[in-house]
ZAMARPA-18482 format. One record per residue: residue in three letters; chain; x, y, z of N, C-alpha, C in turn. Coordinates in steps of 0.001 Angstrom, whole numbers, padded with zeros to 6 digits. Layout:
+------+-------+---------+---------+---------+---------+---------+---------+---------+---------+---------+
: rest : kette :     n.X :     n.Y :     n.Z :    ca.X :    ca.Y :    ca.Z :     c.X :     c.Y :     c.Z :
+------+-------+---------+---------+---------+---------+---------+---------+---------+---------+---------+
:  ALA :     A :       X :       Y :       Z :       X :       Y :       Z :       X :       Y :       Z :
...
+------+-------+---------+---------+---------+---------+---------+---------+---------+---------+---------+
***
This chain:
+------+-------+---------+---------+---------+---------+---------+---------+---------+---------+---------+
: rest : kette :     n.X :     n.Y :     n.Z :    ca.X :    ca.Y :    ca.Z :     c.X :     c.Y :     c.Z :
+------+-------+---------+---------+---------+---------+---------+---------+---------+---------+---------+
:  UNK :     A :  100720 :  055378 :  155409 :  101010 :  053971 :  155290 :  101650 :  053732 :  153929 :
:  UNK :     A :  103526 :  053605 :  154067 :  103761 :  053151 :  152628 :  103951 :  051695 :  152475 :
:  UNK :     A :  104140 :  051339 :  151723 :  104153 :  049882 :  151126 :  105769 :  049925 :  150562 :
:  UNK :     A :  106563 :  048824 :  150892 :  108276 :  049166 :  150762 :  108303 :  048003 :  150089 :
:  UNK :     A :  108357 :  047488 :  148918 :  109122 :  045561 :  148264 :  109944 :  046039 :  147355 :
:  UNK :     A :  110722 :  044723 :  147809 :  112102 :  044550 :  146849 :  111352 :  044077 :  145878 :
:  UNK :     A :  112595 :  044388 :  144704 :  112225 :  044040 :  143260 :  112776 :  042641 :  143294 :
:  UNK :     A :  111864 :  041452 :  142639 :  112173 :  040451 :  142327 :  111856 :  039557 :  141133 :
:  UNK :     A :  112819 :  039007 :  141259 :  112308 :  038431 :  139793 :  111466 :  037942 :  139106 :
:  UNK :     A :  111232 :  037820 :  138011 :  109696 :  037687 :  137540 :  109460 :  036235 :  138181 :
:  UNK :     A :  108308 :  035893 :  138615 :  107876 :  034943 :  139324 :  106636 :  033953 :  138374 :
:  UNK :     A :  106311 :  034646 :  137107 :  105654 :  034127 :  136058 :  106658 :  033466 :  135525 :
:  UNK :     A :  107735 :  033836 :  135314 :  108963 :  032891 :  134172 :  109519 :  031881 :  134892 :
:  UNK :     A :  109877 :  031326 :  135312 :  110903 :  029882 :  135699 :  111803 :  030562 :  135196 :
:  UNK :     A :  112519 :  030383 :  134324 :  113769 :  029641 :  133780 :  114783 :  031168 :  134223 :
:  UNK :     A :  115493 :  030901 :  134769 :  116710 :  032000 :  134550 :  117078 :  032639 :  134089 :
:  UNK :     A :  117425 :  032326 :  132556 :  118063 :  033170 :  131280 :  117110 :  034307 :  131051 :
:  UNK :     A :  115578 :  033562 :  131008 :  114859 :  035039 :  130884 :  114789 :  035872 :  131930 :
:  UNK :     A :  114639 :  035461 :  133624 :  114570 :  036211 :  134523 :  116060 :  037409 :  134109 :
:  UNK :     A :  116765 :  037128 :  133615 :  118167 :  037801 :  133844 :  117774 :  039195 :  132925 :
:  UNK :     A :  116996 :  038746 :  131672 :  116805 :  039549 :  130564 :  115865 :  040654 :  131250 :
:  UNK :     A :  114777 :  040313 :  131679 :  113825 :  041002 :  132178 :  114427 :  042300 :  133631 :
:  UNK :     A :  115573 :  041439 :  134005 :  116242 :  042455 :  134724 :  116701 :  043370 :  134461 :
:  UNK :     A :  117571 :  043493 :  133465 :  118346 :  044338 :  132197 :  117235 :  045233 :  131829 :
:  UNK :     A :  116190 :  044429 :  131296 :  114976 :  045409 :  130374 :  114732 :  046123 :  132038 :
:  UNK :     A :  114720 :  046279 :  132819 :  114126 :  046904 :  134310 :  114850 :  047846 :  134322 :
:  UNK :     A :  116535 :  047817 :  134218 :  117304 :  048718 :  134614 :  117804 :  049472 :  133482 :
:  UNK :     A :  117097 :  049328 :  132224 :  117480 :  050081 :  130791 :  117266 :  051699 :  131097 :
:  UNK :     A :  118658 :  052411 :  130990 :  117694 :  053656 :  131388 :  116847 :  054711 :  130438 :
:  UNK :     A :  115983 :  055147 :  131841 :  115316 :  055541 :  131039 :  115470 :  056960 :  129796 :
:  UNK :     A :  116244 :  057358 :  130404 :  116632 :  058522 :  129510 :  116888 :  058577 :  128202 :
:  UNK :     A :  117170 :  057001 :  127865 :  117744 :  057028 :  126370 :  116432 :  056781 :  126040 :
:  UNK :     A :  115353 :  056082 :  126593 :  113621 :  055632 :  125827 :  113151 :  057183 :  125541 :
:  UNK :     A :  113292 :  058142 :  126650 :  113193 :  059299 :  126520 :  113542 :  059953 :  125083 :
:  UNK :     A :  114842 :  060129 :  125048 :  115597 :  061032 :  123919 :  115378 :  059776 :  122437 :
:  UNK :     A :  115429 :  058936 :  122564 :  115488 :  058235 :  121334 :  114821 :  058505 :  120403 :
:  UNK :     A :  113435 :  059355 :  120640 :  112251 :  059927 :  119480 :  112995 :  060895 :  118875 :
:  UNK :     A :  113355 :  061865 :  120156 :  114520 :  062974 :  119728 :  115236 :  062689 :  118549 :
:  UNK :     A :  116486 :  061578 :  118499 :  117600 :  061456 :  117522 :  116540 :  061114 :  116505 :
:  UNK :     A :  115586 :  060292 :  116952 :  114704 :  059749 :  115310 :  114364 :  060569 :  114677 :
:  UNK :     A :  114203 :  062247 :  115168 :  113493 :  063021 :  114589 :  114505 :  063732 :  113773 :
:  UNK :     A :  115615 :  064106 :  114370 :  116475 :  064594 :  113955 :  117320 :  063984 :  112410 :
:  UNK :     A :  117525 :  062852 :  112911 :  118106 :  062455 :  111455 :  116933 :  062397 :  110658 :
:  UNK :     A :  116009 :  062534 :  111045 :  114624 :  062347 :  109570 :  114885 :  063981 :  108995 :
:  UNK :     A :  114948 :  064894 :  110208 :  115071 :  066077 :  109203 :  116629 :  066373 :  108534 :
:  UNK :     A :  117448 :  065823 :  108673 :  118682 :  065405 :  108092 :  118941 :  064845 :  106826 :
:  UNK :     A :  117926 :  063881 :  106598 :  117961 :  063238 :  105515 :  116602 :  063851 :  104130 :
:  UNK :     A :  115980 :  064555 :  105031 :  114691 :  064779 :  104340 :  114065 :  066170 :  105013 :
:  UNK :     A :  114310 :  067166 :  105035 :  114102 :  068126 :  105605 :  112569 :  068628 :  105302 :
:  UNK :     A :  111774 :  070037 :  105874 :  110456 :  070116 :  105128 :  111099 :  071282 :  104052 :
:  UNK :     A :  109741 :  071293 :  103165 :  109843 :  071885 :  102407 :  109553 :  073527 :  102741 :
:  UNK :     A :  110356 :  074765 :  102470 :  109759 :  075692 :  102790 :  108239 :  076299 :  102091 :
:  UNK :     A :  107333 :  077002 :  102583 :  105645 :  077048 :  102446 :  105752 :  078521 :  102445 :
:  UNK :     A :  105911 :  078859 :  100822 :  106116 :  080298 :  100301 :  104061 :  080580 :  100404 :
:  UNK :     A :  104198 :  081871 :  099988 :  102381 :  082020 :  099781 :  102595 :  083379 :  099590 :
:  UNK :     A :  101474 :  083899 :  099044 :  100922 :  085178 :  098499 :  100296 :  085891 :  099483 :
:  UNK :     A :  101410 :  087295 :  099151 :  100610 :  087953 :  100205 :  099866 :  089129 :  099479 :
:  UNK :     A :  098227 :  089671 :  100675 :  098038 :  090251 :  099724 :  097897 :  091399 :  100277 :
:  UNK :     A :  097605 :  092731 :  099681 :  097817 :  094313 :  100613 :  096477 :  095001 :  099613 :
:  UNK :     A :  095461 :  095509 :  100928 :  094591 :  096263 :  100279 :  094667 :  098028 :  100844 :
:  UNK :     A :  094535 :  098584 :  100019 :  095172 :  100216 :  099793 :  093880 :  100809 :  099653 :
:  UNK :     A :  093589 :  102300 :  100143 :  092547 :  102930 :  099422 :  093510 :  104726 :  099892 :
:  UNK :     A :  093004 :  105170 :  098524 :  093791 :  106501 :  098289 :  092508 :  107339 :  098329 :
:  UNK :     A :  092661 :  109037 :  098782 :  091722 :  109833 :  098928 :  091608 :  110745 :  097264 :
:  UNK :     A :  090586 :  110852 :  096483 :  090913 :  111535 :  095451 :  090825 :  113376 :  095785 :
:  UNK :     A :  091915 :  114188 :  095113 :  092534 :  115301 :  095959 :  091201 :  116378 :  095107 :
:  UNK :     A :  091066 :  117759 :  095792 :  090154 :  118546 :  094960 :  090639 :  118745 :  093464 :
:  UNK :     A :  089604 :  118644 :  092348 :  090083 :  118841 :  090883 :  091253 :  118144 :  090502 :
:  UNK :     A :  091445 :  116904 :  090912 :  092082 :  115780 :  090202 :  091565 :  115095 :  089453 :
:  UNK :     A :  092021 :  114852 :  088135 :  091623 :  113818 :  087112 :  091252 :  112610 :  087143 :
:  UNK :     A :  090573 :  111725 :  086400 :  091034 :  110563 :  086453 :  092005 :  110018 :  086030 :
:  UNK :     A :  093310 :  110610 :  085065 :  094461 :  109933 :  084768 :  095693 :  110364 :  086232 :
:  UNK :     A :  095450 :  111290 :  086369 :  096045 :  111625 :  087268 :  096145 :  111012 :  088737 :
:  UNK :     A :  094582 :  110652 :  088678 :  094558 :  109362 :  090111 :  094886 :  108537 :  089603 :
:  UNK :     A :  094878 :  107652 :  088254 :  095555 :  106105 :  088049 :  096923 :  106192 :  088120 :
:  UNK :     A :  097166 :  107357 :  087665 :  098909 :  107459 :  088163 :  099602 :  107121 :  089720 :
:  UNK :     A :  098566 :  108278 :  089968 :  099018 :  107579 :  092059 :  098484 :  106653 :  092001 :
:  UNK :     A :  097554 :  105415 :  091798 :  097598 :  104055 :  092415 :  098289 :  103391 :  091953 :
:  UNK :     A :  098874 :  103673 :  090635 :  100114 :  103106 :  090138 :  101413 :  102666 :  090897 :
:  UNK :     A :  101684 :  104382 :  091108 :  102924 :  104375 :  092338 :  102220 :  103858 :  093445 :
:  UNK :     A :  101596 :  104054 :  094018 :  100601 :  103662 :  095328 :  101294 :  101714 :  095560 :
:  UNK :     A :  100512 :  101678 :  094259 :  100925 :  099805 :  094411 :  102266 :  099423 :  093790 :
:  UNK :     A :  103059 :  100219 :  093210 :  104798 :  099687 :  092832 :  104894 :  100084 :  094595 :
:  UNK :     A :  105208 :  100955 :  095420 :  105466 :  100962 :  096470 :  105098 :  099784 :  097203 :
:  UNK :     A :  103592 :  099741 :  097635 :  103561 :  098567 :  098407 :  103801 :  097291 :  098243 :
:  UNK :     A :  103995 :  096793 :  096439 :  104744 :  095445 :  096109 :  106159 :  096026 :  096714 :
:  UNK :     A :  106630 :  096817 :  096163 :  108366 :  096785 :  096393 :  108616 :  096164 :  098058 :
:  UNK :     A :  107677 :  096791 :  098855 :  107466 :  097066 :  100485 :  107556 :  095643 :  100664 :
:  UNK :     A :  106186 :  094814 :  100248 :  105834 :  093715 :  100682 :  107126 :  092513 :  100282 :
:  UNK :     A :  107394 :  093163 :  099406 :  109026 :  092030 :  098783 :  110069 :  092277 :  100081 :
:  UNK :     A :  110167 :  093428 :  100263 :  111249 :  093531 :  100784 :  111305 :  093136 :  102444 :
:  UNK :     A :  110370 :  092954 :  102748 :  109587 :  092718 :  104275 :  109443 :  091496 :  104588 :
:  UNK :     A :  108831 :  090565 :  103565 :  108671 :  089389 :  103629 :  109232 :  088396 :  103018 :
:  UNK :     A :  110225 :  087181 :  103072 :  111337 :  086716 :  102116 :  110309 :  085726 :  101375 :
:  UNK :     A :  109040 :  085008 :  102767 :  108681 :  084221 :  102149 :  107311 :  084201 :  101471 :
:  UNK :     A :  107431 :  085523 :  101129 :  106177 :  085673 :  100251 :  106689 :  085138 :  098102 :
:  UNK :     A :  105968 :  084556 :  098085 :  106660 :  084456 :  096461 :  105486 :  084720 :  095739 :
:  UNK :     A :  104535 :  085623 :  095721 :  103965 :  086684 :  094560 :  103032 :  087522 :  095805 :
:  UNK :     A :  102630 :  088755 :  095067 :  102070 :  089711 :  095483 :  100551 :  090020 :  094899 :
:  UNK :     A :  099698 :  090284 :  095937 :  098509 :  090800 :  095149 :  098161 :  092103 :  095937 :
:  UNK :     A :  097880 :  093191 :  095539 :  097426 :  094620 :  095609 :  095940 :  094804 :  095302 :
:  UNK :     A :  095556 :  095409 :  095836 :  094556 :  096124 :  095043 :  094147 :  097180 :  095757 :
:  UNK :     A :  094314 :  098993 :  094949 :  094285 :  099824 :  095091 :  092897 :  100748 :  094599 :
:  UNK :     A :  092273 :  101015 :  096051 :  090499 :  101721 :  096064 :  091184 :  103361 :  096242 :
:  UNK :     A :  090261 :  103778 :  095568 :  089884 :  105379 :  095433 :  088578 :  105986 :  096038 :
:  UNK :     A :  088954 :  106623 :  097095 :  087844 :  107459 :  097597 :  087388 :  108642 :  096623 :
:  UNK :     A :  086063 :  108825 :  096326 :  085944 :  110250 :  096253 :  084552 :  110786 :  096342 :
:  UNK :     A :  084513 :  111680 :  097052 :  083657 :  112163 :  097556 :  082731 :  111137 :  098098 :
:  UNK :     A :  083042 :  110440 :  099026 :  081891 :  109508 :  099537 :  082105 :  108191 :  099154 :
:  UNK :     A :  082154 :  107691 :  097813 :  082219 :  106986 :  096910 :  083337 :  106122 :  096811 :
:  UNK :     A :  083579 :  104662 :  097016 :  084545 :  104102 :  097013 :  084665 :  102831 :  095786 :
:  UNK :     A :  085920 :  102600 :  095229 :  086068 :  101953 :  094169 :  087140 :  101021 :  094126 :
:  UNK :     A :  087124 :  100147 :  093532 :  088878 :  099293 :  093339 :  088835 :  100475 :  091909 :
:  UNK :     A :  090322 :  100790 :  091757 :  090416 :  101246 :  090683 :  091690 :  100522 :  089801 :
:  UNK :     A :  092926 :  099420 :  090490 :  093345 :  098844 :  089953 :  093847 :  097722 :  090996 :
:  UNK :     A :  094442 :  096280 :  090013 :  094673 :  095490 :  091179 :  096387 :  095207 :  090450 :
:  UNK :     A :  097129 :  094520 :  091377 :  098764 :  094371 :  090809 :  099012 :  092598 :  091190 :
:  UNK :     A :  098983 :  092054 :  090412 :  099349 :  090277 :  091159 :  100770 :  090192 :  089812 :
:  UNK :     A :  101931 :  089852 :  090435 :  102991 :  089672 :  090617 :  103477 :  088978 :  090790 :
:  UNK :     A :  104282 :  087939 :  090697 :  105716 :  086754 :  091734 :  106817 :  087492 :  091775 :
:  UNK :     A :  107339 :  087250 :  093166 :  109376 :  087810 :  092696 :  109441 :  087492 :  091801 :
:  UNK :     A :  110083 :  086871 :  090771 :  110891 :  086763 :  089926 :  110505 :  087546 :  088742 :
:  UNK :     A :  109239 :  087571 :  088719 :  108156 :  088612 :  087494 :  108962 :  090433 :  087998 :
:  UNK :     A :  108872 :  090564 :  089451 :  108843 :  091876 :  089462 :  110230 :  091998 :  089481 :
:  UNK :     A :  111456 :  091275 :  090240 :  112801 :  091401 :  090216 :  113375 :  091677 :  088371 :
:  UNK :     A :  112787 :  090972 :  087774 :  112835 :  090974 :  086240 :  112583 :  093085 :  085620 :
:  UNK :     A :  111448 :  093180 :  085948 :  110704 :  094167 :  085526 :  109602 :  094544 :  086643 :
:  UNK :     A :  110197 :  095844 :  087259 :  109688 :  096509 :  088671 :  108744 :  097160 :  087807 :
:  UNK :     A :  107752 :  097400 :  086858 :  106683 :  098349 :  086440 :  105177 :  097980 :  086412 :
:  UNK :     A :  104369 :  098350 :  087515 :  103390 :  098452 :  087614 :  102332 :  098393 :  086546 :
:  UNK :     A :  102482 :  099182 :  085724 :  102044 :  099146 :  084383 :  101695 :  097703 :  083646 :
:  UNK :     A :  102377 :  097081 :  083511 :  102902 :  095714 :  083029 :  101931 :  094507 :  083897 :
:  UNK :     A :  102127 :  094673 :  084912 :  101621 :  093710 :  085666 :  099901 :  093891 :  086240 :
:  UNK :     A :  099504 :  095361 :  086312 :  098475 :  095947 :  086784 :  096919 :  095777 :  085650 :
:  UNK :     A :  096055 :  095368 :  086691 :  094805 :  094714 :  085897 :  094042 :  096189 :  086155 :
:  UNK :     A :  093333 :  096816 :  085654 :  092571 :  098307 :  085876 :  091138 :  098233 :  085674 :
:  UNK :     A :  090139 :  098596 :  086143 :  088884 :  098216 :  086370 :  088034 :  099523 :  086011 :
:  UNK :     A :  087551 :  098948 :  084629 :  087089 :  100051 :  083798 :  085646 :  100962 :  084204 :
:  UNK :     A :  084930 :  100238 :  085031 :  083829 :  100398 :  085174 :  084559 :  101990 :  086727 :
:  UNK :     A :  085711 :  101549 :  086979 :  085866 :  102596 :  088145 :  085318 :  104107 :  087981 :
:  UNK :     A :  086248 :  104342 :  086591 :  085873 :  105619 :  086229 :  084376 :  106393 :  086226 :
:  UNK :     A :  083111 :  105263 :  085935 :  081973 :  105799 :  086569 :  081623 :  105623 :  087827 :
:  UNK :     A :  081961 :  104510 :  088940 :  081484 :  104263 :  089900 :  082241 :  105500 :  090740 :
:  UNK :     A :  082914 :  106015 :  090321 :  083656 :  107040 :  091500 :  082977 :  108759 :  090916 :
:  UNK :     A :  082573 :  108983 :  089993 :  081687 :  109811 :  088704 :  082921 :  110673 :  088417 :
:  UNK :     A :  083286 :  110240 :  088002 :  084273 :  111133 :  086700 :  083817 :  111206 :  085752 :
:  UNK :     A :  082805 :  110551 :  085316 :  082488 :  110906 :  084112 :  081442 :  112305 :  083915 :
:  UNK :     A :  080713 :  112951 :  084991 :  079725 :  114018 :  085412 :  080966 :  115042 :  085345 :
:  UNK :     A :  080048 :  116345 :  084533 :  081355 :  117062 :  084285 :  081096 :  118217 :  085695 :
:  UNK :     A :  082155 :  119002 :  086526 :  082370 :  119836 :  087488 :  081944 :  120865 :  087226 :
:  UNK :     A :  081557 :  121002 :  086367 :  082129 :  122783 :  085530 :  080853 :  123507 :  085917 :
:  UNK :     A :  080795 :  124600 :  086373 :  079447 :  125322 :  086214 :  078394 :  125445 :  085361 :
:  UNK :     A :  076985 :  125559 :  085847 :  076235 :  125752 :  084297 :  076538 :  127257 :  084073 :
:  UNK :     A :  075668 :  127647 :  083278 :  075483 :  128856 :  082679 :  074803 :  129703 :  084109 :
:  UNK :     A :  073686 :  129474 :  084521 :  072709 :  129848 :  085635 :  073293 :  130210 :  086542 :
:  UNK :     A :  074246 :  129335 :  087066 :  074964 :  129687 :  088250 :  076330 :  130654 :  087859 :
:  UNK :     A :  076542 :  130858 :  087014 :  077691 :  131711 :  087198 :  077520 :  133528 :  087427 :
:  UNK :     A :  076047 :  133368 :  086957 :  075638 :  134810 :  087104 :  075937 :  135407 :  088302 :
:  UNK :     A :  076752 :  136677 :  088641 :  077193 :  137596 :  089913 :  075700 :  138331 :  090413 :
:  UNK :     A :  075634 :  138440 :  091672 :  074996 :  138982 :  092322 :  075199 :  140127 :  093082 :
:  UNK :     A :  074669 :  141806 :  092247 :  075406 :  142806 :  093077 :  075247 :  142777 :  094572 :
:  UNK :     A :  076401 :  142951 :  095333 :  076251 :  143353 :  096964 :  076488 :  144738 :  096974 :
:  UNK :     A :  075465 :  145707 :  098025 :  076167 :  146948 :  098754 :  077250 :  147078 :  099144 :
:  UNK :     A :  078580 :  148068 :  098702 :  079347 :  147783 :  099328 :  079491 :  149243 :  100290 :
:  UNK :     A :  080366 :  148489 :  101394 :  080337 :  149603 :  102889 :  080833 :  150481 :  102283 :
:  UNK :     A :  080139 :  151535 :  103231 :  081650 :  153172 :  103158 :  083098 :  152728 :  103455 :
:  UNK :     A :  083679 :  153652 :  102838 :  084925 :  153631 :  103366 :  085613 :  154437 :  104726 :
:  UNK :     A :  086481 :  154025 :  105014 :  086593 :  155034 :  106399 :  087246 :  156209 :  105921 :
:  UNK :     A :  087290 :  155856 :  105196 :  088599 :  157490 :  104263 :  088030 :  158405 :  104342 :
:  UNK :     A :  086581 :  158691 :  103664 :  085917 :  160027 :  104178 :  085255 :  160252 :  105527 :
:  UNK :     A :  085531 :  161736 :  105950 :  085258 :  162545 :  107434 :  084506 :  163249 :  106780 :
:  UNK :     A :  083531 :  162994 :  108077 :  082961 :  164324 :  107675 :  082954 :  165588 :  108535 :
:  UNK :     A :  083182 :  166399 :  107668 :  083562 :  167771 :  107811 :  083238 :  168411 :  109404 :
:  UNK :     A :  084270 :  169094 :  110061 :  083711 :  169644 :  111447 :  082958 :  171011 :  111466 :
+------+-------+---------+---------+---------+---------+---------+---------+---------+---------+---------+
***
């Protein structure tokens, strides 16, 4: 069961002039009520665009310490460790505008921050050296035990004779 009426004129108004208006407003199309937010939006970002929303990115690293490596010798690799991954993170991301690192050292079990790197482009585009920019965390050097020396005592180095086998070289005689 549909229901079919003509459109007629407003029957609340009398007067003509407005019935005529109200007709017009009926047949306004709709497409432009549609799109009109559209153009509004558009010239707003035309005249006033957003601002781009840079931010810090940050990269956490942990390096394995190798058999009978130093401790200067590991601050060296987290050095390079973190100039690499700033260089990386610059080059990867446009809208990062500073960098934070921080580079952990395994060893033997034992895990540490041993340095951290916070940066902006323009700091590192200036001067790419790790060194410069890198905060180092003094307490690492014991929490990872570098400071306990490797070396043998006295006790243990003593040799212990073993039997050693015959050789096959001698026969014995037929």
């Amino acid at each position: 069961m549909t229901k079919i009426s003509v459109h007629q004129l407003s029957s609340i108004i009398p007067f003509k002039v407005i019935s005529q208006f109200d007709k017009k407003i009926r047949t306004f199309p709709l497409i432009f009520l549609l799109l009109s937010p559209v153009s509004v939006w558009i010239g707003t970002e035309a005249i006033s665009p957003q601002i781009v929303r840079a931010y810090t990115a940050r990269v956490d690293l942990t390096i394995d310490r190798l058999p009978d490596e130093g401790y200067e010798a590991i601050l060296r690799r987290a050095e390079m460790t973190a100039r690499a991954a700033a260089q990386r993170s610059f080059d990867q991301d446009i809208l990062a505008t500073d960098i934070y690192v921080i580079v952990s050292v395994q060893s033997y079990g034992a895990i540490a921050p041993i340095l951290s790197l916070e940066v902006s482009r323009k700091q590192w585009r200036t001067r790419p050296d790790p060194r410069r920019w890198a905060t180092y965390f003094k307490s690492a050097r014991s929490l990872l035990r570098f400071e306990t020396q490797t070396t043998p005592s006295p006790a243990a180095a003593v040799t212990i004779p073993t039997a050693t086998p015959a050789t096959p070289e001698t026969k014995p005689t037929e």
